[in-house]
C-alpha positions in Angstrom: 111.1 153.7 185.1 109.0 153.1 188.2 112.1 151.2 189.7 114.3 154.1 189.1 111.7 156.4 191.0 111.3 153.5 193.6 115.2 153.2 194.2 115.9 157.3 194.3 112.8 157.5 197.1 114.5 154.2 199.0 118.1 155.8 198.6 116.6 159.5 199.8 114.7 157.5 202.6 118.2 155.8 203.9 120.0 159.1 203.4 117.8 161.1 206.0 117.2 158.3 208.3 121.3 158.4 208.5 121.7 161.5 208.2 118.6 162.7 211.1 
C-alpha cells in the first residue's frame, strides 16, 4: 500500500517538475 502512495507522489512529483 505505502508503495502505491510512494509511486502516485513520485509520478505527481515528475509530472509538475515537467510540466512547470
Amino acid at each position: 500500500m505505502l508503495a502505491l502512495v510512494e509511486q502516485h507522489f513520485l509520478h505527481n512529483s515528475m509530472l509538475g517538475l515537467k510540466f512547470h
